[in-house]
PDB file of N, CA, C and O in Angstrom:
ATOM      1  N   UNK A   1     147.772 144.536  79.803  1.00  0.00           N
ATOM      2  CA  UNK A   1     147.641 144.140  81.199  1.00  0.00           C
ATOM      3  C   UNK A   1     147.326 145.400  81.981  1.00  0.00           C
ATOM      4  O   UNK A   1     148.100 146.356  81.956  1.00  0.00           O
ATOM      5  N   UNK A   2     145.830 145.416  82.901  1.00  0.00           N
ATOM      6  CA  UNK A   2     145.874 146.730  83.179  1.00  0.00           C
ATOM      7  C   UNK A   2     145.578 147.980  82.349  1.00  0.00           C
ATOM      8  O   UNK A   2     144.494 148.134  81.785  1.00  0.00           O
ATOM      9  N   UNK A   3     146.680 148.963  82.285  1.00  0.00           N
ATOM     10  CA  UNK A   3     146.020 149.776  81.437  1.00  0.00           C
ATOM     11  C   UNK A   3     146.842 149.761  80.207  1.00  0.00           C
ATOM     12  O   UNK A   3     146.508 150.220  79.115  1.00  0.00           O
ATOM     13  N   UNK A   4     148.132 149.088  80.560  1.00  0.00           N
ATOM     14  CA  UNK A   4     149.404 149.397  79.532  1.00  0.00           C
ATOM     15  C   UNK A   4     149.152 147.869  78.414  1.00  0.00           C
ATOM     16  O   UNK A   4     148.487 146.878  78.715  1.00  0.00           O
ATOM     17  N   UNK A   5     149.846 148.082  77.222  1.00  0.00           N
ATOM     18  CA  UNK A   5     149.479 147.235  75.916  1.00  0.00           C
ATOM     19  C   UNK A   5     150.066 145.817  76.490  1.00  0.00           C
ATOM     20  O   UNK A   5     150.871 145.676  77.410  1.00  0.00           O
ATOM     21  N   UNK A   6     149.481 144.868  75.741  1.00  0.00           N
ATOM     22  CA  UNK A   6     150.518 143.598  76.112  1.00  0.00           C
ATOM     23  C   UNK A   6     149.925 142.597  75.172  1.00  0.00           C
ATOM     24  O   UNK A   6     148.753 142.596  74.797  1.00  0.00           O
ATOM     25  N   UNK A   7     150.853 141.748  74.830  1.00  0.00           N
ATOM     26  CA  UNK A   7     150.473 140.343  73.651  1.00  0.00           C
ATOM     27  C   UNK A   7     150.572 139.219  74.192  1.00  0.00           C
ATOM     28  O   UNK A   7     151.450 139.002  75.027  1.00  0.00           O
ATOM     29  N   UNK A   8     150.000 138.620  73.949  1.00  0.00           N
ATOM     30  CA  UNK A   8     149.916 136.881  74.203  1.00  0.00           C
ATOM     31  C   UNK A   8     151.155 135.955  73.013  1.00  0.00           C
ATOM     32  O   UNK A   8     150.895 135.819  71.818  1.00  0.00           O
ATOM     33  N   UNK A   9     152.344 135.463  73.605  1.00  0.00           N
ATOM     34  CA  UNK A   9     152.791 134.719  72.458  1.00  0.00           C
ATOM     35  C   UNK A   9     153.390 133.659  73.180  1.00  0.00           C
ATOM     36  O   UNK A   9     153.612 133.653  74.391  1.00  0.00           O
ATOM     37  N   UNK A  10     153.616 132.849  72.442  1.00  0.00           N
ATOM     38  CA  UNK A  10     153.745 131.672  72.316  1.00  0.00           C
ATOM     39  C   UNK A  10     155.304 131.121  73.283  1.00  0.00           C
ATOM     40  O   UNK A  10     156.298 131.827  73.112  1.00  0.00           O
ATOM     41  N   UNK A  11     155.401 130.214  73.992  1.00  0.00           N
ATOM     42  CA  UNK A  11     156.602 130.266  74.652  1.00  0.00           C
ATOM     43  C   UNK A  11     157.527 129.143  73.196  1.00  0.00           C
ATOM     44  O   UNK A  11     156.789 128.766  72.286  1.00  0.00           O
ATOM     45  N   UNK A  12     159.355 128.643  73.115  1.00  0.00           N
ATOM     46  CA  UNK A  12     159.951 128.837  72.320  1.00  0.00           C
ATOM     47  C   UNK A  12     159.804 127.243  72.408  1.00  0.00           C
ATOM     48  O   UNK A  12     160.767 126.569  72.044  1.00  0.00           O
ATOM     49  N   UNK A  13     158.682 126.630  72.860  1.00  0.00           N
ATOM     50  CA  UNK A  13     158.010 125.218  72.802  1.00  0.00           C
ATOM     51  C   UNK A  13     157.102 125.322  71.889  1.00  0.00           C
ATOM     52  O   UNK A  13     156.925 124.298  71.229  1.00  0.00           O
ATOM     53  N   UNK A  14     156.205 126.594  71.526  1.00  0.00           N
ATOM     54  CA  UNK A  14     154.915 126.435  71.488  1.00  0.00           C
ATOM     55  C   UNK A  14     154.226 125.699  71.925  1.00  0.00           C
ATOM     56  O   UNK A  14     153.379 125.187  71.192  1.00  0.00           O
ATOM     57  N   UNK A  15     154.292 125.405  73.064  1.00  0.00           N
ATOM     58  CA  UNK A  15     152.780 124.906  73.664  1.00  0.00           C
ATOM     59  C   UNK A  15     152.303 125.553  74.889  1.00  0.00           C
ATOM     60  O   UNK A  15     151.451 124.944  75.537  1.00  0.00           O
ATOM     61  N   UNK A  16     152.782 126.874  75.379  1.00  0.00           N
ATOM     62  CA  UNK A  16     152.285 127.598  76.213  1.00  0.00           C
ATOM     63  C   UNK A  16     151.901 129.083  75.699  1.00  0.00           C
ATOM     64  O   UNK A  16     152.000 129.397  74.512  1.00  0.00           O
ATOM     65  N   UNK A  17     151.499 129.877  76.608  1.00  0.00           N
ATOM     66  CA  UNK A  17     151.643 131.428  76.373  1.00  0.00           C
ATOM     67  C   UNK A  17     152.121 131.879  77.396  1.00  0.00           C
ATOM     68  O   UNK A  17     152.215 131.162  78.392  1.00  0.00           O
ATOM     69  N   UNK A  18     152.513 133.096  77.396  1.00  0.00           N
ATOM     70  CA  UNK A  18     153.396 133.958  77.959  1.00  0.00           C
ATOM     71  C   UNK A  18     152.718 135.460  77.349  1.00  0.00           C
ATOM     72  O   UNK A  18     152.706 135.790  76.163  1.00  0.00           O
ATOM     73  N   UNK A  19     152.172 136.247  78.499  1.00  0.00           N
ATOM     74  CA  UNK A  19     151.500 137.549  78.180  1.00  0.00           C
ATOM     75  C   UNK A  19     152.816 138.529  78.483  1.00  0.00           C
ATOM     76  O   UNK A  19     153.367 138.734  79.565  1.00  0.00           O
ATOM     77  N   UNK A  20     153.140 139.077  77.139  1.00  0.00           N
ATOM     78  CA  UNK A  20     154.221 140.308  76.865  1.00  0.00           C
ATOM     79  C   UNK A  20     153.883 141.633  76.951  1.00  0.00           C
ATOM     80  O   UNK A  20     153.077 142.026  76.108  1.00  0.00           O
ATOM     81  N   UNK A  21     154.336 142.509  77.841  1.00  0.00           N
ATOM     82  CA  UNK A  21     154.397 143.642  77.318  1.00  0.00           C
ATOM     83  C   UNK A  21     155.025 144.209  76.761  1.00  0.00           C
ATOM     84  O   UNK A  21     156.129 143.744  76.478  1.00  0.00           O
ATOM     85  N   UNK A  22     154.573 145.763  76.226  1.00  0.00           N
ATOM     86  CA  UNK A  22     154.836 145.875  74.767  1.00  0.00           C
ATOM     87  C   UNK A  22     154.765 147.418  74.584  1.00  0.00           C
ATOM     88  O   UNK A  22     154.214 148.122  75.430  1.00  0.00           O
ATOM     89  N   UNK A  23     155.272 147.872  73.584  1.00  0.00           N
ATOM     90  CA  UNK A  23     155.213 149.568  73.449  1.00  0.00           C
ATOM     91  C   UNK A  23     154.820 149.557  72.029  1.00  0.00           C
ATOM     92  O   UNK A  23     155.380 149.039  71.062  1.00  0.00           O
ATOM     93  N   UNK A  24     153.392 150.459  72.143  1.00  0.00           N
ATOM     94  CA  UNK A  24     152.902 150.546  70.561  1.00  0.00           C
ATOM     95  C   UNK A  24     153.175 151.966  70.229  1.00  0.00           C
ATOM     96  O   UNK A  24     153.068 152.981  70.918  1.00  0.00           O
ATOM     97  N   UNK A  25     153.626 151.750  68.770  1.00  0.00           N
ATOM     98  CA  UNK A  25     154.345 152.965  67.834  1.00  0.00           C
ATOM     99  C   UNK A  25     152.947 153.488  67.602  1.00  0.00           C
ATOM    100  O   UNK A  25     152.794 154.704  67.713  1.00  0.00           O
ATOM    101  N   UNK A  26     152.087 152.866  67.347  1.00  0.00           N
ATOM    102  CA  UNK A  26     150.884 153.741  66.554  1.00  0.00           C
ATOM    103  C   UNK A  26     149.707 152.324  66.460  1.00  0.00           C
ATOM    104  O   UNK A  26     150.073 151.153  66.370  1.00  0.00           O
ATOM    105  N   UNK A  27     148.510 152.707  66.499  1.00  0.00           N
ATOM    106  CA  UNK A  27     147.569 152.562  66.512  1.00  0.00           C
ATOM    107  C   UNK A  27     146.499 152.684  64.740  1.00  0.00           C
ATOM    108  O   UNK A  27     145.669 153.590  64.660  1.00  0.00           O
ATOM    109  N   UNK A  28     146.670 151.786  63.622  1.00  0.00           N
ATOM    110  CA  UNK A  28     146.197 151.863  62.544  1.00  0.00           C
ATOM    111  C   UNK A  28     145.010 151.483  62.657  1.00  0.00           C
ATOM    112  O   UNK A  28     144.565 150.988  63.693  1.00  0.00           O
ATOM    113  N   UNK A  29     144.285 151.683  61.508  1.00  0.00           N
ATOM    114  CA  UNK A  29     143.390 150.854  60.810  1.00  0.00           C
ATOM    115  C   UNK A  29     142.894 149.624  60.669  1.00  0.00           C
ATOM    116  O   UNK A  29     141.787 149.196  60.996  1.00  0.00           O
ATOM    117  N   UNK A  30     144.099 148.908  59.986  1.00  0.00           N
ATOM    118  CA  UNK A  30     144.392 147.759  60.030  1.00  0.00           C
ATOM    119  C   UNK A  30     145.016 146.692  61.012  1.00  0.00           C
ATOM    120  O   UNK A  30     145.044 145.464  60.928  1.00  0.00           O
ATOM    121  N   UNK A  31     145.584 147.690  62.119  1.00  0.00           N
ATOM    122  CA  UNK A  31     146.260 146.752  63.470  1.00  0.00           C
ATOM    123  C   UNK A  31     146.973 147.612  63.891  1.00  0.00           C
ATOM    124  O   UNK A  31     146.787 148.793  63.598  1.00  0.00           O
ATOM    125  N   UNK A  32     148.057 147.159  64.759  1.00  0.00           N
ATOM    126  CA  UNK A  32     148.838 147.726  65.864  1.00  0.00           C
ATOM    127  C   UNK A  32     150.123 147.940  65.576  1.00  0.00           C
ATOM    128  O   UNK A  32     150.848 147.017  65.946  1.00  0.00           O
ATOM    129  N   UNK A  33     150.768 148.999  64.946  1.00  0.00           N
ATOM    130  CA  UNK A  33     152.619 148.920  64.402  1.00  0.00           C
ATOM    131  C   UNK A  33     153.230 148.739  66.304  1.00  0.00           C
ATOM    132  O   UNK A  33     152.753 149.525  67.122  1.00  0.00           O
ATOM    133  N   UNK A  34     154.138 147.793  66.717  1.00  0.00           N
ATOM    134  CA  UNK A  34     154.596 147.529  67.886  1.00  0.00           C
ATOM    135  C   UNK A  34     155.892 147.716  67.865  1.00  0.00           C
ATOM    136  O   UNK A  34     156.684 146.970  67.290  1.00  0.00           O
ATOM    137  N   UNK A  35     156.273 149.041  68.689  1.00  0.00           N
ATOM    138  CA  UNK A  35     157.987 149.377  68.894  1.00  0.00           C
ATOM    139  C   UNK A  35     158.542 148.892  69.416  1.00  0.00           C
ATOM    140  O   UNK A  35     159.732 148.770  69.126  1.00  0.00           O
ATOM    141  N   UNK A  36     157.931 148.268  70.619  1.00  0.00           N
ATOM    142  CA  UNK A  36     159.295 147.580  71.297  1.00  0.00           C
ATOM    143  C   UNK A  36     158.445 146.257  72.128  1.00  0.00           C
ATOM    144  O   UNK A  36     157.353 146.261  72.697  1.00  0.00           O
ATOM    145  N   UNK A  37     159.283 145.345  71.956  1.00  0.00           N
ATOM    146  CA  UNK A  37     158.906 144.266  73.201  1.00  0.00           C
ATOM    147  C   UNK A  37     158.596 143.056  72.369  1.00  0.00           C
ATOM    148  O   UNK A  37     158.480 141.940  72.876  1.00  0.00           O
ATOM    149  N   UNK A  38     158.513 143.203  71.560  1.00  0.00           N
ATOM    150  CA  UNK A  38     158.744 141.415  70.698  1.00  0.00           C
ATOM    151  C   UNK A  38     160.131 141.376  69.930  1.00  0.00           C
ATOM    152  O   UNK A  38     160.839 142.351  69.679  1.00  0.00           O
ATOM    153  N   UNK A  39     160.346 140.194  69.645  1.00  0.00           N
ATOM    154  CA  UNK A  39     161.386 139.989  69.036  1.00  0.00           C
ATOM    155  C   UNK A  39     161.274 139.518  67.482  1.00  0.00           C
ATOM    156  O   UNK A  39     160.121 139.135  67.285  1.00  0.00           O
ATOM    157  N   UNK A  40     162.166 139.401  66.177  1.00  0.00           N
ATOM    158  CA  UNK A  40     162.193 138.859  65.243  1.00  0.00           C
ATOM    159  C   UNK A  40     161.473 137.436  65.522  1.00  0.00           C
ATOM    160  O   UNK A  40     161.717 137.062  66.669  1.00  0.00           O
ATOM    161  N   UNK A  41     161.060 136.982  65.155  1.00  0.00           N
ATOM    162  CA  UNK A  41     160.546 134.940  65.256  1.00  0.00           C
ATOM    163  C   UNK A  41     159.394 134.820  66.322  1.00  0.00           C
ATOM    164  O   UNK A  41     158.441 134.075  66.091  1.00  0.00           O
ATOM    165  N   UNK A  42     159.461 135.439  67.312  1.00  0.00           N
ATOM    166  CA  UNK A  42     158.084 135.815  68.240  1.00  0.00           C
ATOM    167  C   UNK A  42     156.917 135.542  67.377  1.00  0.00           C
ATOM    168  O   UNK A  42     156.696 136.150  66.330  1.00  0.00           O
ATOM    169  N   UNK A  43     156.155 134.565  67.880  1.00  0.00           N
ATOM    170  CA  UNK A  43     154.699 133.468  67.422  1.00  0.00           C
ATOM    171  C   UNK A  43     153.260 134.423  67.940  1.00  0.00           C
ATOM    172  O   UNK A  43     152.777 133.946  68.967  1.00  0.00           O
ATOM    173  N   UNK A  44     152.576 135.554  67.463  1.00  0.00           N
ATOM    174  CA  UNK A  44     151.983 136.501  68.454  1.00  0.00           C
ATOM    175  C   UNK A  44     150.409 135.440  68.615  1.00  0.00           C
ATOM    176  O   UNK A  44     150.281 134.625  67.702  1.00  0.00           O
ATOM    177  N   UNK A  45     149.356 135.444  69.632  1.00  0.00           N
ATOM    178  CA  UNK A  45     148.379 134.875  69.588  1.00  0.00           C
ATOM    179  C   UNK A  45     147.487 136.045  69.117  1.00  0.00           C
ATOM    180  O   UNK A  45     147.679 137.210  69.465  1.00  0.00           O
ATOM    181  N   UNK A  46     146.703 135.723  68.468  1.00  0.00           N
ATOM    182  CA  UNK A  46     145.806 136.492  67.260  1.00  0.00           C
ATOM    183  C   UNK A  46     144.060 136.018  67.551  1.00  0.00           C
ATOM    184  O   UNK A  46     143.262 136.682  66.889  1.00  0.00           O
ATOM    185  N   UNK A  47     143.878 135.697  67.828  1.00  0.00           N
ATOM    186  CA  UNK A  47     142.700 134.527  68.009  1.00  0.00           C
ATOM    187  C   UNK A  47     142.195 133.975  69.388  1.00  0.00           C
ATOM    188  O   UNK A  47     142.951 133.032  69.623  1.00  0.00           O
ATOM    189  N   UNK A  48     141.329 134.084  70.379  1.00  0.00           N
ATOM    190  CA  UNK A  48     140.977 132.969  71.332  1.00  0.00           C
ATOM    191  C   UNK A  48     141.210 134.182  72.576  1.00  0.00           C
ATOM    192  O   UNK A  48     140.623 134.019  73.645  1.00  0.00           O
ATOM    193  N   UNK A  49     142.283 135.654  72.327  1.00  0.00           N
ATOM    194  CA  UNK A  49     143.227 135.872  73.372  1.00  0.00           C
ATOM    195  C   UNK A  49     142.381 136.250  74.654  1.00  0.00           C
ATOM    196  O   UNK A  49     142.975 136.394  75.723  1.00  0.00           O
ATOM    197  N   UNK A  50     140.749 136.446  74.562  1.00  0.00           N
ATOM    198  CA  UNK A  50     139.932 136.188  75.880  1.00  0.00           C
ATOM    199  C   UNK A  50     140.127 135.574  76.931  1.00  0.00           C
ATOM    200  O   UNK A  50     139.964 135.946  78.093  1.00  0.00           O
ATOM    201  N   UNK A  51     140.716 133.990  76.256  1.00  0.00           N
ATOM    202  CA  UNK A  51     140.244 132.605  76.762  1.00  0.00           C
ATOM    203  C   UNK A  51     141.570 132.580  77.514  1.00  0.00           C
ATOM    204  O   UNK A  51     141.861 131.465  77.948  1.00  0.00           O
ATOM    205  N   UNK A  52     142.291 133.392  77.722  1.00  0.00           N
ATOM    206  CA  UNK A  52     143.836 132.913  78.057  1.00  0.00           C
ATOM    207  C   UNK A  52     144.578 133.339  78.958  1.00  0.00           C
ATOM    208  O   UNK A  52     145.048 134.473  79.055  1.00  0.00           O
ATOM    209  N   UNK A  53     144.710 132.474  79.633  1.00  0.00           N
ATOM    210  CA  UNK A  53     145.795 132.656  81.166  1.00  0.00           C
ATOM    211  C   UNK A  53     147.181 132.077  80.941  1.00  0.00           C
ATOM    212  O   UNK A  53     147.521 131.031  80.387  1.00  0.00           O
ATOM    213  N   UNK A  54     148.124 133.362  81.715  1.00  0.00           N
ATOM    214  CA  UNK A  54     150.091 132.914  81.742  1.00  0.00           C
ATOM    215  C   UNK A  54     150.051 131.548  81.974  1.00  0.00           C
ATOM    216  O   UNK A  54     149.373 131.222  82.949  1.00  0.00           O
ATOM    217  N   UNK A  55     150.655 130.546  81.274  1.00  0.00           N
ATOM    218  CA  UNK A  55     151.409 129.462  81.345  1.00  0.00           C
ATOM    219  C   UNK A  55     150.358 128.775  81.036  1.00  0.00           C
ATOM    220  O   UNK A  55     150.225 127.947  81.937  1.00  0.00           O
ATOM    221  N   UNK A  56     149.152 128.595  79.911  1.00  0.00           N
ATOM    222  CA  UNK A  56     148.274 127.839  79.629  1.00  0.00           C
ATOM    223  C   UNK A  56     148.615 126.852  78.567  1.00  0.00           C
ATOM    224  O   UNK A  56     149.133 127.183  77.500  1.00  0.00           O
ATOM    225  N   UNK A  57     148.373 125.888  78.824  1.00  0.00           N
ATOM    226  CA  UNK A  57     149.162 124.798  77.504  1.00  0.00           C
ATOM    227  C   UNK A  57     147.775 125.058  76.666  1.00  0.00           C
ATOM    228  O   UNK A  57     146.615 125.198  77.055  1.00  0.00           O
ATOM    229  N   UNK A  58     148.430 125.065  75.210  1.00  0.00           N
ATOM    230  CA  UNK A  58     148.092 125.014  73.996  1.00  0.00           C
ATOM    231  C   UNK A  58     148.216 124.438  72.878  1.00  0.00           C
ATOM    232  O   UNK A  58     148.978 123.473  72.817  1.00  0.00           O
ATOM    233  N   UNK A  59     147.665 124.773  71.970  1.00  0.00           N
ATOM    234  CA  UNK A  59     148.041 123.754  70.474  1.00  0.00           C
ATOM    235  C   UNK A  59     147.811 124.373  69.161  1.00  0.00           C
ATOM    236  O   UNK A  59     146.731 124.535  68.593  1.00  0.00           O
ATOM    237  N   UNK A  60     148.880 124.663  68.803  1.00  0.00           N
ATOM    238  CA  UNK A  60     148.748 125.463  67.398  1.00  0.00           C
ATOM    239  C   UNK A  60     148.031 124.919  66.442  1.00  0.00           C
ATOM    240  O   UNK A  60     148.219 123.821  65.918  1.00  0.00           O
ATOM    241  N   UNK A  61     147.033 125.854  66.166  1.00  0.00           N
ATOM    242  CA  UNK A  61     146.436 125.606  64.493  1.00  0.00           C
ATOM    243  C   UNK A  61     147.207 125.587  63.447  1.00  0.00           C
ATOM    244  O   UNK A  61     147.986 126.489  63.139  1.00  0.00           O
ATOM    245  N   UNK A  62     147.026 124.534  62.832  1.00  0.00           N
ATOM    246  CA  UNK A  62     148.207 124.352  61.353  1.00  0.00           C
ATOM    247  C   UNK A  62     147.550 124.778  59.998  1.00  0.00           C
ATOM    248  O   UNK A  62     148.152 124.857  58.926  1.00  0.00           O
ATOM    249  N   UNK A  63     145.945 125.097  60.253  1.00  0.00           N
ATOM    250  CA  UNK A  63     145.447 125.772  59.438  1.00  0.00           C
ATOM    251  C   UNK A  63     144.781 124.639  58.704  1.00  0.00           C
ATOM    252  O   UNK A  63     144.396 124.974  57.583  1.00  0.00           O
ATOM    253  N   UNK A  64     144.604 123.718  58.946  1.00  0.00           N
ATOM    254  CA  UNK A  64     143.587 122.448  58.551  1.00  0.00           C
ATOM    255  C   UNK A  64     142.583 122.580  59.249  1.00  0.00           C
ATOM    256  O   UNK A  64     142.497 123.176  60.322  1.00  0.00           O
ATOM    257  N   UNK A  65     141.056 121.537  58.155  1.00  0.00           N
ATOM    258  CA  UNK A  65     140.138 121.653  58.927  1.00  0.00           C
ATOM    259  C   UNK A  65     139.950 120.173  59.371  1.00  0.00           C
ATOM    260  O   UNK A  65     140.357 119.266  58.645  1.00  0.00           O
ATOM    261  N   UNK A  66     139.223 119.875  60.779  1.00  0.00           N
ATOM    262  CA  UNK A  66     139.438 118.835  61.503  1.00  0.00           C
ATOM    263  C   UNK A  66     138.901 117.689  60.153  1.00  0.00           C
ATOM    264  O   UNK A  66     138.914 116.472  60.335  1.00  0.00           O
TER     265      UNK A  66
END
């Protein structure tokens, strides 16, 4: 948000988002190691996160194809 890091996850419905900020440990290769600001079980959005405004109802992919 701005200039500081932040994630898109899932509210404890899943069917909204909620944009988190966040403190990144380091910056890899492969992705982002994140020190502080999510929790254990936290649902992160990975996918779409362009398309997405606070409190947008959603619908989880279950990983089927239509």
């Amino acid at each position: 948000k701005g200039d500081k890091p932040a994630v898109w996850v899932l509210t404890d419905s899943r069917d909204r988002v909620l944009l988190r900020p966040v403190e990144v440990a380091a910056y890899t290769r492969d992705g982002v190691a994140v020190k502080a600001g999510l929790s254990p079980g936290d649902m992160v959005v990975i996918a779409g996160v362009h398309r997405l405004d606070e409190g947008l109802s959603v619908t989880v992919w279950d990983g089927s194809l239509p």
